[in-house]
N, C-alpha and C positions, 0 to 999 in steps of 0.2 A: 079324603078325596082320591078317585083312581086318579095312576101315573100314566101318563100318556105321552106320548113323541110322535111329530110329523116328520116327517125328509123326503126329501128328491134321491132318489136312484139313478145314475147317467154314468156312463161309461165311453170311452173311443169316439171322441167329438173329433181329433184327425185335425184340428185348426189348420190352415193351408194346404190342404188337401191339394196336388196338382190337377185333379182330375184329366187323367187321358183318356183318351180314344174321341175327342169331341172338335176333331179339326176342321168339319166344315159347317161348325157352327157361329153365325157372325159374332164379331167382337163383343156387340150388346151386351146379345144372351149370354157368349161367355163368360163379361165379369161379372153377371149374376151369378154365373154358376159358382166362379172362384169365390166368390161371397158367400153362398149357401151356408156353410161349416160356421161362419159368425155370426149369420143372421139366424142357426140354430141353436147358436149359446145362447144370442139377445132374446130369442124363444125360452129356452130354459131359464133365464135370471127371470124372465115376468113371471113363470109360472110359479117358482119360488113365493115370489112375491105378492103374488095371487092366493095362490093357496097358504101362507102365514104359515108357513114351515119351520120349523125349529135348526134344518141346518140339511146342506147337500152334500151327498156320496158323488166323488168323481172318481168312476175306478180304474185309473191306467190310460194311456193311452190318448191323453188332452190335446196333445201335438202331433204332426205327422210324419217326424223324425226329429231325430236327437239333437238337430242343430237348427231349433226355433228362430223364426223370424222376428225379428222386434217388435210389427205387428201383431204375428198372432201374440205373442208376450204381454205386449200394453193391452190388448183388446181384453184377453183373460184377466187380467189387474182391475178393471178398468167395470169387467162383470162382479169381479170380488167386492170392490168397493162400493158398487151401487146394492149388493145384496148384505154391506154391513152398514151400509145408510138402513139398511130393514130389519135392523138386531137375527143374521141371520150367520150363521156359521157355515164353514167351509171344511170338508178334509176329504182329501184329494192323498191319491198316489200315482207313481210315475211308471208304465209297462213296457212291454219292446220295443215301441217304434218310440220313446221319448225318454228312453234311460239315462238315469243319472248324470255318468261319466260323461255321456258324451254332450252336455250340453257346459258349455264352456264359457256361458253368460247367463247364469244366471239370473232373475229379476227380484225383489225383493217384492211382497204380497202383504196387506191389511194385515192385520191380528185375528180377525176373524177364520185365518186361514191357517188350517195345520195339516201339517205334512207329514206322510210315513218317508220319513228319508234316508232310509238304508237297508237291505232284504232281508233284516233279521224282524220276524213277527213280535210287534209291542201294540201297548193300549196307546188311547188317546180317552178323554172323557170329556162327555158332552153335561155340563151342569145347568140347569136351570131354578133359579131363584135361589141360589147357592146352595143347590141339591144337586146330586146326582142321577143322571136316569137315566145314561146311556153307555157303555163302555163299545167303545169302537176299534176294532182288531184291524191291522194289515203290517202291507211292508210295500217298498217301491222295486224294479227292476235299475240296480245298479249298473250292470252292464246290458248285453241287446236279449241274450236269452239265460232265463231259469229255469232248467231240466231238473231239479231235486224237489221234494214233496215237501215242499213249504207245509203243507195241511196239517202234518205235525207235528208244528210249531205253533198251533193256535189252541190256548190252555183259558178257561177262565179264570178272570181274578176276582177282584170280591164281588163275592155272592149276592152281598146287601143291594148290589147292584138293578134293579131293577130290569135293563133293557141289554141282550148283547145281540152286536150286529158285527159280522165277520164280512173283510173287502177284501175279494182274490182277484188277481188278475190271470186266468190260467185258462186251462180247458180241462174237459173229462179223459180221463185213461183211453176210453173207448174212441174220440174221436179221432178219423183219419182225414178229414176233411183240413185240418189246418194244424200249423206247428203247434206242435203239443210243449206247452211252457206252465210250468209251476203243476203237473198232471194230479190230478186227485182224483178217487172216487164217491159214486154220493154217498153212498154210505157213512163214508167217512165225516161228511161234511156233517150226515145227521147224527152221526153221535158224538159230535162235540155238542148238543147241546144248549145251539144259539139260537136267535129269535128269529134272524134273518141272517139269509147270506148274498150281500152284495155281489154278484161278480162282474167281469170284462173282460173282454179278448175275442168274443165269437160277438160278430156285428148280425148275427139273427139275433131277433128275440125269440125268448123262451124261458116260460117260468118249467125250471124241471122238477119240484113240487112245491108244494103247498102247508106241508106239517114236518118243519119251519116250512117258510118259502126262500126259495132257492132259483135265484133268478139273473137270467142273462135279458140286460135292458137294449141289446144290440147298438150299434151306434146311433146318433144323433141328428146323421145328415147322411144317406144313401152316397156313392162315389163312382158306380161304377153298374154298369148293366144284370150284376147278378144281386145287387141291393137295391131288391125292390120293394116295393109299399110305402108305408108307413115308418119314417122313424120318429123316434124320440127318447120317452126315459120314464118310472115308474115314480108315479107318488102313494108313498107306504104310509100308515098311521098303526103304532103298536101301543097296544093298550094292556091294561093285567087280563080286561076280558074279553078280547077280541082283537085279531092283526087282520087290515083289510091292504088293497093295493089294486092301482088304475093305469092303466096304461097314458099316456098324453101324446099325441103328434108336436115332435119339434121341429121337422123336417121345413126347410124355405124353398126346395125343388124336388120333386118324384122320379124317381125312375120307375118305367112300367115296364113291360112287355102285351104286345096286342097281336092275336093271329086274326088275317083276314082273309075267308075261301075267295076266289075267284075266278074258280070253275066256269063260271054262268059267263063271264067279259069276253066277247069276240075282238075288242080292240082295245087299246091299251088307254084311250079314253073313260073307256067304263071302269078301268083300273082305276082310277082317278078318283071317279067319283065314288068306289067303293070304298075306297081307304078314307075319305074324306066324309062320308055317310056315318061310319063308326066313329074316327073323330069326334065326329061334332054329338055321339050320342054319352062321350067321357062324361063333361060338366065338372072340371076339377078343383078342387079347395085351390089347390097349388098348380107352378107353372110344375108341366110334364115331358120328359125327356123319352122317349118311346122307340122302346127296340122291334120292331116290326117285322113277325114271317107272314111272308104269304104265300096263301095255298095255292094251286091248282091242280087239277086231272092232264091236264094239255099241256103241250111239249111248247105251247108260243109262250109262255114266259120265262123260259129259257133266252130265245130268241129277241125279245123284248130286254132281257137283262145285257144279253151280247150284244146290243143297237144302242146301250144308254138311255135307253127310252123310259124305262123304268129309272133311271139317278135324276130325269128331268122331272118326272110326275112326283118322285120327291118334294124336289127343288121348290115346284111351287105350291105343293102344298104347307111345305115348309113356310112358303113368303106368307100364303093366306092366313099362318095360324100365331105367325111369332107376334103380332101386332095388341092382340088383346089382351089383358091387364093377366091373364093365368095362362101363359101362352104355352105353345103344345111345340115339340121339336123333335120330329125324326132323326134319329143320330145313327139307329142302323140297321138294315136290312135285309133279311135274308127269304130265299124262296126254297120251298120245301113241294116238291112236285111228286106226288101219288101216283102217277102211271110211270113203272119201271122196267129195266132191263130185262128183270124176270120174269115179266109178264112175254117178253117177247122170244120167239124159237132162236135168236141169235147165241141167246145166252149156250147154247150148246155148241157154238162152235168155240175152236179151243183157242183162238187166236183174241178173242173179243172177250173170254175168261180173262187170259195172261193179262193181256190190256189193264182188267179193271186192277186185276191183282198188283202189277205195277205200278197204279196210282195209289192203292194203300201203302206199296213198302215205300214207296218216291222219298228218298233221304231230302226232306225241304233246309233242313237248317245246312246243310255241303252245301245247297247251291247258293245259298241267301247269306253265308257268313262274310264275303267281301263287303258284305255292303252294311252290314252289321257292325263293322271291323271300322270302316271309311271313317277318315278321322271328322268331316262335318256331315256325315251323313247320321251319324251316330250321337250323335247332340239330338236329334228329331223323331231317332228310333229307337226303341226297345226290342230286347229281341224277340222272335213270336216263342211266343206261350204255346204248348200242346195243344190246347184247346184251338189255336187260332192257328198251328200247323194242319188238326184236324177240318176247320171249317174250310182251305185252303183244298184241302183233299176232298173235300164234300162236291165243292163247286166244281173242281176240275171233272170229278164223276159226272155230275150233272149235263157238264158240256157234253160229254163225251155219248152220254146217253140219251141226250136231244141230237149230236151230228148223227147218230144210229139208225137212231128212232124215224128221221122226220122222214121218210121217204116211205 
């Protein structure tokens, strides 16, 4: 008879995610949102259970820091249990936002559950019908970061072994886009040899190949404006004659991004109903959280952003959409305007240069650190990020290039 194995591949489920940047969304929507993150484990234990899996990969990263809540705690137990009500195994490791050390309450977990609990690379072995047919490699992050090359500490052991599946929590050599923890190259990974390789740490997906497959399952539940689509986690089936693997949505809320022109709107009424035309042309599986530019040629929506007139046409299209059972919620807004400074002869004079050049160098974080510093102003803020120093610097151009312009 061929040897065959099913599993679930899932990685950076983030349980308690705070989700920020979401303050003027009503309390409703918001504890859907703080819910999201469980309501895509309780996605994940059905599909298990659906699909009669032989046992799930959780790789790193379950919690949203090191000092878990009893909730998120009982709720993960609670999924463990109801997937050993379905003869289905568990092995899970622990990555930098839920490292070892620092969780200082531990919770005790089914039997069906096996844990890589310490950063030294060992097997674990998945048997079925008192056979062997799976040897399953990792290690957990004992403290917050692992900068040395774990990669060469994953050796096989017996051969007779049918199935080997390797679970890293790390990122590639090459990437600079995020802390580089546990760093390895593929290469490396393809000549150890294994059948698949689990990974976690990068919340994109991305299979970066296929002979093995080598695959980042991204996280579980989007958190934030730059995780968008689709999340979830892969279900793999490895056979002696063929390894297949499907992507599945676990996601319980979307984040999108939507650009809308509105060139053509003489008032800020047809704004309205512009943003509200594409809306309604989404149709979305899930309720949607939507980062919103909008285009125009013309300097009035500028002047429409400086009036609030644009936060009101928000406002209510916000009210008109949150009400239906997949509701839609504008969280954040930006206007991106196509007729500029350098279309105009001002740009040659040398005063109206310096100007913009001073809103690039403008030190934001000198002027904003009291307030950052304020001992209850700082319970409610974070400090800005580059990126939100630069959007800060965008808009202030903008002004500047509409008070210019409009005359």
């Amino acid at each position: 008879m061929e040897k065959k194995i099913s599993f679930i591949h899932a990685a950076d489920l983030h349980l308690d995610s705070p989700f920020k940047g979401l303050s003027d969304i009503n309390d409703t929507l918001f504890q859907e949102v703080r819910k999201s993150t469980f309501k895509a484990l309780d996605n994940l234990v059905k599909t298990a259970i659906r699909k009669e899996v032989d046992f799930v990969l959780l790789v790193g990263d379950l919690f949203d820091n090191e000092k878990q809540s009893l909730k998120a705690q009982i709720s993960l137990r609670n999924a463990f249990e109801e997937l050993q009500r379905h003869h289905i195994e568990v092995y899970l490791s622990y990555g930098n936002h839920d490292y070892i050390k620092g969780n200082i309450y531990p919770i005790t977990y089914p039997e069906n559950v096996h844990i890589f609990n310490d950063e030294q690379v060992h097997s674990l072995i998945f048997n079925k019908e008192d056979t062997p047919l799976a040897a399953i490699y990792g290690f957990s992050y004992e403290n917050r970061a692992v900068t040395s090359k774990k990669v060469y500490e994953y050796k096989k052991i017996d051969r007779d072994i049918p199935f080997h599946i390797g679970t890293l929590h790390g990122s590639l050599e090459s990437n600079t886009e995020h802390d580089t923890y546990a760093p390895f190259q593929l290469t490396e990974l393809i000549n150890k040899d294994f059948d698949y390789w689990a990974l976690g740490h990068i919340h994109k997906r991305e299979i970066l190949k296929e002979h093995p497959f080598i695959i980042y399952p991204g996280n579980t539940q989007g958190r934030n404006r730059k995780e968008t689509g689709e999340k979830g986690c892969y279900y793999v089936e490895l056979s002696e004659g063929n390894h297949s693997v499907e992507f599945i949505a676990l996601q319980a809320i979307e984040y999108n991004q939507m650009t809308v022109n509105i060139s053509n709107c003489e008032t800020i009424h047809q704004v309205e109903q512009a943003i509200t035309e594409e809306i309604r042309n989404l149709n979305p599986m899930v309720p949607q959280l939507l980062d919103v530019t909008l285009q125009s040629k013309k300097t009035n929506i500028i002047a429409w952003k400086s009036d609030h007139l644009l936060e009101d046409i928000i406002e209510i299209i916000n009210e008109r959409f949150q009400t239906q059972n997949n509701w839609i919620h504008i969280f954040r807004t930006s206007i991106q305007e196509t007729r500029t400074l350098e279309d105009s002869t001002l740009m040659g004079e040398h005063f109206i240069k310096e100007l913009l050049d001073n809103v690039e160098e403008f030190p934001i974080q000198e002027h904003v650190s009291d307030l950052f510093h304020h001992k209850q102003a700082r319970v409610y803020h974070d400090s800005l990020s580059i990126e939100e120093e630069e959007q800060i610097k965008q808009e202030a151009h903008q002004l500047i290039v509409h008070e210019l312009l409009k005359e």
